[in-house]
C-alpha positions, 0 to 999 in steps of 0.5 A, a space after each residue: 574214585 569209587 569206581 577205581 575202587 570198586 575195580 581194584 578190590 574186584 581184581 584183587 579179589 578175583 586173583 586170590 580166588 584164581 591163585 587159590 584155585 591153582 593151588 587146590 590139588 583135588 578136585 574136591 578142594 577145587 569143588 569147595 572153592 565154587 561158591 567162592 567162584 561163583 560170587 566173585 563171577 558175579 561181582 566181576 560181570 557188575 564191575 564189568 556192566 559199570 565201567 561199560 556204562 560209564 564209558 557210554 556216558 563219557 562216550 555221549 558227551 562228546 556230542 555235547 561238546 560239539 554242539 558246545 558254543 565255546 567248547 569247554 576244552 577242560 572238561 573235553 580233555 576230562 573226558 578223554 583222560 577218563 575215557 583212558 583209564 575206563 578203557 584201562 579198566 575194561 580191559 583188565 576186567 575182561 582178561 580176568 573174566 575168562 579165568 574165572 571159568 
């Protein structure tokens, strides 16, 4: 839940700033807004590099479950649905990613 948390306030953040950007008539205004970018560039990249090294530890499990004698099907199947809303999750990250240049 932290994640999907930390994912949706990134990506609110980000469309504020690029709305704002897009608004911005000079590019004066769009030159003051370049903290504000860069700082969000930042929290975007981390969100990014968390959601991937989650789906690497989701992803290592299934080598558990083969090795599993019974396999705890549950818990395959919450890998999976977790793997679903991750790989969701990556790509939103990374289409907003190249908006933020």
């Amino acid at each position: 839940m932290d994640l999907f948390a930390g994912v949706g306030s990134t990506m609110q953040k980000c469309d504020a700033l690029i709305r704002k950007r897009d608004e911005a008539k000079s590019a004066l205004g769009r030159a003051l807004l370049e903290d504000e970018t860069q700082r969000c560039r930042e929290e975007l990249e981390s969100m990014i590099a968390r959601v991937n090294d989650r789906i690497e530890c989701d992803c290592a499990a299934f080598s558990r479950y083969e090795d599993a004698d019974p396999l705890d099907a549950a818990e395959a199947a919450r890998s999976v649905r977790n793997l679903a809303f991750l790989e969701k999750w990556q790509a939103s990250l990374r289409a907003i990613f190249p908006r933020m240049l």
